[in-house]
C-alpha positions in Angstrom: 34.5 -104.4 172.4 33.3 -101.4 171.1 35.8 -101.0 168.4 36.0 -105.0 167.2 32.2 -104.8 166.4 32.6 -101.0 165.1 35.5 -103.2 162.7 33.4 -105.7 162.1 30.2 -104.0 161.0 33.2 -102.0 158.5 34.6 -105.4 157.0 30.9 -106.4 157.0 29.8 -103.0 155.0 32.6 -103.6 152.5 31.7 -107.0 151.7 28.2 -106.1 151.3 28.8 -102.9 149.0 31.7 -105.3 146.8 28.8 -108.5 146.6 25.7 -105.8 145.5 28.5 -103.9 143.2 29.4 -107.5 141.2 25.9 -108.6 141.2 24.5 -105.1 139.1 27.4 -105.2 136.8 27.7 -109.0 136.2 23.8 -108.8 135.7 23.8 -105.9 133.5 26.6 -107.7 131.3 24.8 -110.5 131.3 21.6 -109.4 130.3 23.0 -107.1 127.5 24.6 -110.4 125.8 21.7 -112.5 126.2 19.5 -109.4 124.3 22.2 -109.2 121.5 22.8 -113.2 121.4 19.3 -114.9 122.8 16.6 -112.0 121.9 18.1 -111.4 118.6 17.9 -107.7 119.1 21.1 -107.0 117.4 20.4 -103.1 117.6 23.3 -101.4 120.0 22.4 -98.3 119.5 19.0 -98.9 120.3 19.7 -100.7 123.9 22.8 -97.5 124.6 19.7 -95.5 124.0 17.0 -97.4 126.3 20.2 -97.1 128.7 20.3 -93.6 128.7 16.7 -93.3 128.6 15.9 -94.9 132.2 18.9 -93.1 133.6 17.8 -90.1 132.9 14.6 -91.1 134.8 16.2 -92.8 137.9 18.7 -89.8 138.7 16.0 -87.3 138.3 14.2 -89.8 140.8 16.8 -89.8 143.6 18.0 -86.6 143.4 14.8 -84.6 142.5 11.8 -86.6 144.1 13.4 -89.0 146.6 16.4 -86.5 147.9 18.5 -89.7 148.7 21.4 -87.6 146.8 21.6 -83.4 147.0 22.6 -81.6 143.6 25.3 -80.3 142.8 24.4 -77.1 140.7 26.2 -76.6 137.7 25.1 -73.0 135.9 24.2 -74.0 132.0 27.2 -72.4 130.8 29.2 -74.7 132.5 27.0 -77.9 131.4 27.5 -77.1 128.0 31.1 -76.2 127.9 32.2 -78.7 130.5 29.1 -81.5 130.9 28.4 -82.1 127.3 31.9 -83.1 126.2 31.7 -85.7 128.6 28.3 -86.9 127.5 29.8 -87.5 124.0 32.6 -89.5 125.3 30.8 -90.8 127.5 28.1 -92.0 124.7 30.7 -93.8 122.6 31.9 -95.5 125.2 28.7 -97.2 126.1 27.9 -97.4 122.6 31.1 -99.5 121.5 30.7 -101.9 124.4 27.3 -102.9 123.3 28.4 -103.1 119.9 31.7 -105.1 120.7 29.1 -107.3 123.5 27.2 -107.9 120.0 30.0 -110.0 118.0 32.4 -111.1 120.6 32.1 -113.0 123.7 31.8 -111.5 127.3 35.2 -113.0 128.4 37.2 -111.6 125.4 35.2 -108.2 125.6 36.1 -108.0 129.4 39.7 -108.7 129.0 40.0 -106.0 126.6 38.2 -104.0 128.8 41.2 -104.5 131.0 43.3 -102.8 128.8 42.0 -99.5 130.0 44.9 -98.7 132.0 47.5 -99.1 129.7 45.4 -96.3 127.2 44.7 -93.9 130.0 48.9 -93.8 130.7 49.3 -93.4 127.0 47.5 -90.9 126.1 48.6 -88.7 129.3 52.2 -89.6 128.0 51.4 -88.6 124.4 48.5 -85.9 124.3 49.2 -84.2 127.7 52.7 -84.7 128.2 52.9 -86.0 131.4 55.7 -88.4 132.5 55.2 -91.4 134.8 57.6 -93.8 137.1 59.3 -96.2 135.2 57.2 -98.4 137.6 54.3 -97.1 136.1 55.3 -98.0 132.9 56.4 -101.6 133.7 53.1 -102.5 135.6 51.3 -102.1 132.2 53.7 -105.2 130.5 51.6 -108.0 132.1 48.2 -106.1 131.0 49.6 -105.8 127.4 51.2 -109.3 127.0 48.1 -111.0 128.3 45.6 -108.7 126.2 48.2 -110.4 122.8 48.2 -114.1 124.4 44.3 -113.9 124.7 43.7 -112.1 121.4 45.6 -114.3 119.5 44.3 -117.6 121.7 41.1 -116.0 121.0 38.7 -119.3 119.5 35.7 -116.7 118.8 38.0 -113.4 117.1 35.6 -110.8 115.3 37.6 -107.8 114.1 34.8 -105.6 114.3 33.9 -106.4 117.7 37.7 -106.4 119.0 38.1 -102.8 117.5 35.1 -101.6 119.1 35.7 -102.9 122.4 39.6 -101.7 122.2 38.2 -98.5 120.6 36.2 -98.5 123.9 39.4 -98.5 126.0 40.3 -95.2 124.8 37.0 -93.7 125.1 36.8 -94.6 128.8 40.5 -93.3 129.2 39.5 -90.1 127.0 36.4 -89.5 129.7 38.6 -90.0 132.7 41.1 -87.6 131.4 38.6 -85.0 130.2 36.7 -85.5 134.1 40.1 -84.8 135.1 40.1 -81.0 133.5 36.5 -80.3 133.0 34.6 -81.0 136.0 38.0 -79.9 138.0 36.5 -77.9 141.4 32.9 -80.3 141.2 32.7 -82.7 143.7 30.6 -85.0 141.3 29.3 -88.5 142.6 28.1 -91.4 140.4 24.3 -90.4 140.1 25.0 -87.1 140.0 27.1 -87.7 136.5 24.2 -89.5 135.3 21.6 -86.8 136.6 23.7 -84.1 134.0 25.6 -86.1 130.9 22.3 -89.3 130.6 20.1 -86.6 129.0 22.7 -85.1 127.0 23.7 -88.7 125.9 19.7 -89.2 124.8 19.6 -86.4 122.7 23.2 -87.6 121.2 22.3 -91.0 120.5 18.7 -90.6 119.9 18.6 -89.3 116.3 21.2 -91.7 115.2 19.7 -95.0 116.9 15.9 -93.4 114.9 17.6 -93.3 111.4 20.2 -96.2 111.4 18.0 -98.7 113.9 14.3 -98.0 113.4 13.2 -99.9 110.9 15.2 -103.2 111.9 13.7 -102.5 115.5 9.7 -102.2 113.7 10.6 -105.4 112.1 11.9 -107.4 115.1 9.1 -106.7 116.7 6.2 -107.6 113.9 8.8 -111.2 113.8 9.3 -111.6 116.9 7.0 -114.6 119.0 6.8 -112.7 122.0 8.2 -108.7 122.0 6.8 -107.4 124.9 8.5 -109.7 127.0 11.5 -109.4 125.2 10.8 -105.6 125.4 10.5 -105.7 129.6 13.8 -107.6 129.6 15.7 -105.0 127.4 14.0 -101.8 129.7 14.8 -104.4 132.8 18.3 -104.4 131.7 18.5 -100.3 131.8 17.1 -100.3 135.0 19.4 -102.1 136.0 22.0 -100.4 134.5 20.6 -97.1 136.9 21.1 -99.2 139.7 24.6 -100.2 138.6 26.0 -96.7 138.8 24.0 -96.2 142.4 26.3 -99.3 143.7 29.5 -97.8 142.0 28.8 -94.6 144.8 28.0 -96.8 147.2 31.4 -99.4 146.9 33.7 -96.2 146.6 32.6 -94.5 149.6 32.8 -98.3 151.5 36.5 -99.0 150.6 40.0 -98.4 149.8 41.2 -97.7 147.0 43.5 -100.8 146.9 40.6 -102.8 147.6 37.9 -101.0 145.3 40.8 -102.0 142.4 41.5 -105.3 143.6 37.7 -106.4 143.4 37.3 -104.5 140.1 39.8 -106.9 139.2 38.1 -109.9 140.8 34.3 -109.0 139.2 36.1 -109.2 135.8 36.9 -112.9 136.6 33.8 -113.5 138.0 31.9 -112.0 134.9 33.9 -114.1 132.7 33.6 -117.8 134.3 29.3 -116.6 134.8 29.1 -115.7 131.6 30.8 -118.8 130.3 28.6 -121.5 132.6 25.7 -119.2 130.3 26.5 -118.7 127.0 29.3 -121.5 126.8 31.5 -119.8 124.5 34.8 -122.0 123.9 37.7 -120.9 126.1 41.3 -122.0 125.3 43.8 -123.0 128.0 46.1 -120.1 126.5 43.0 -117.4 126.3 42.6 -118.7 130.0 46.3 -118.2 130.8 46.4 -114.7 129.1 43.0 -113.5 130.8 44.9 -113.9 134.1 47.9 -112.3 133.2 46.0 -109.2 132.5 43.9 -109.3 135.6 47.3 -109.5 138.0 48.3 -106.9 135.4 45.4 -104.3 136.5 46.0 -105.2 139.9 50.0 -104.7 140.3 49.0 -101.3 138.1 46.7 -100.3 141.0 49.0 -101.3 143.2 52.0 -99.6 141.9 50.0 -96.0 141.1 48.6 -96.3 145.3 52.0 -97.1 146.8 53.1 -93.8 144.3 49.8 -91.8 145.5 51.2 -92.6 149.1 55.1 -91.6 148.7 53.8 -88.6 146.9 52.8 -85.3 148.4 50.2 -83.3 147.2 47.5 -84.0 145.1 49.0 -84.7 141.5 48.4 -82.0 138.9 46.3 -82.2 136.5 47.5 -83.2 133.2 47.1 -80.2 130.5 47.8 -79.9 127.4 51.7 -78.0 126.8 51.5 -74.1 126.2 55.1 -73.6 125.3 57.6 -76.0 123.2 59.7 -76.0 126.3 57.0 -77.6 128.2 57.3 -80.6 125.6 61.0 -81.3 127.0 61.2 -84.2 129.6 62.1 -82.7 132.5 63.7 -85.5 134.2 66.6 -84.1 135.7 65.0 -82.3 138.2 63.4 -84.7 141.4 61.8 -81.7 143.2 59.0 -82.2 139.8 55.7 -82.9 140.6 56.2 -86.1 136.9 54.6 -89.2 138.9 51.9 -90.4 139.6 
């Protein structure tokens, strides 16, 4: 009895932390879209920045004010060499999606966002050397192939906003890497990230959003019928964003990994066909087809790299960039090799 309800209130606590996960992210999507699209506020920079902005303020909340979090203290050295790096990546990351949210549709952005995978692989392969299972390497066809069906299907292609959101791709795969080496030996959660690389990300994006944005935003709000609503529903939208990366802690800690990738996976989908019943953007039975081959893509790539993880031993290196030209040989031959994922 007492371990069916104990297993229960577990499958229960999943479900709950997966539902609140898709809601903030779907929302935050959402919202961003409808700024860019219904608002007319076609100032990315500008919304990264208000992003950033109430970030900032909600991790300093948590951690400093409502101790729902503890810090983890990182010495300033250390934030400048190891945190700031991040927080430029980190900046052009969220800056491309909102600029690639701006000109294509949230299905077509989302599906490229998919690609991720595939770019973090690569550039392991090709800037850090590091060698993967051939199963690896064939999980990542699906994701590919259906990225090329839906890009060519693609009714509403904008170049610029397909390059930003692919550009995106290897942003979020540069950050992972770069987490990988630079904040090796922290045990860093979601809102702790925020508390360090959001500020550093205001003071980044800042200056440029002032000079490039500042005048179009002064006149969107002298033309615009009602700004300060439209203004609540842009800060609304970085609150929200806060609270996304709050849930993000939440859903990791409530499941496995297999299921955390699966309904990754699953909110994509669910983004998509929301943001379609919205915005109603035209979706071809092809761009359909290919937007599902890439989704059962990501997910036989998670499920490939955990069934690895578990045959494994060890926690897998960290990839680093080669210090002799002997270290740039394959070094296949050898099985003992710690070369897989």
């Amino acid at each position: 009895m007492e371990e069916g309800r104990f297993l229960q209130w577990g499958v229960f606590r999943s479900l709950l932390a997966i539902l609140q996960w898709w809601g903030f992210n779907v929302t935050v999507i959402i919202m961003n879209k409808w700024i860019f699209q219904k608002l007319d506020f076609k100032f990315p920079l500008s919304v990264s920045c208000v992003h950033f902005i109430c970030s900032s303020i909600g991790a300093y909340l948590v951690i400093k004010v409502l101790k729902l979090k503890p810090l983890i203290a990182v010495d300033p050295e250390g934030r400048w060499k190891r945190i700031f790096p991040m927080s430029f990546v980190f900046c052009i990351n969220i800056v491309l999606g909102n600029v690639s949210l701006r000109y294509i549709p949230v299905s077509f952005m989302q599906t490229i966002k998919s690609f991720t995978p595939a770019t973090t692989v690569f550039l392991q392969w090709l800037v850090w050397r590091k060698y993967f299972d051939r199963r690896i390497w064939a999980s990542l066809v699906p994701i590919v192939g259906g990225i090329l069906l839906t890009s060519v299907t693609e009714l509403s292609f904008n170049m610029l906003g397909f390059c930003a959101a692919l550009f995106g791709c290897l942003a979020t795969s540069t950050k992972t890497i770069l987490a990988e080496s630079l904040l090796h030996g922290y045990k860093f959660d979601s809102i702790n990230t925020v508390y360090y690389m959001a500020p550093f990300a205001t003071m980044i994006l800042g200056v440029p959003a002032l000079l490039l944005e500042g005048n179009g935003v002064m006149d969107w709000f002298h033309a615009h019928p009602a700004p300060w609503a439209s203004l609540i529903i842009i800060f609304s939208s970085g609150v929200l964003a806060f609270c996304l990366n709050f849930s993000i802690f939440y859903v990791i800690h409530s499941t496995t990994a297999v299921t955390f990738n699966v309904a990754g996976n699953l909110k994509v989908a669910v983004a998509v066909l929301i943001s379609w019943l919205i915005f109603r953007n035209p979706i071809s039975g092809l761009n359909a087809v290919g937007c599902g081959i890439t989704l059962l893509g990501c997910t036989f790539y998670g499920y490939v790299r955990h069934m690895l993880s578990q045959q494994t031993p060890g926690t897998p290196r960290t990839p680093r960039t080669p210090r002799k030209k002997m270290e740039l040989l394959p070094l296949v031959n050898n099985e003992k090799l710690d070369d897989k994922v």
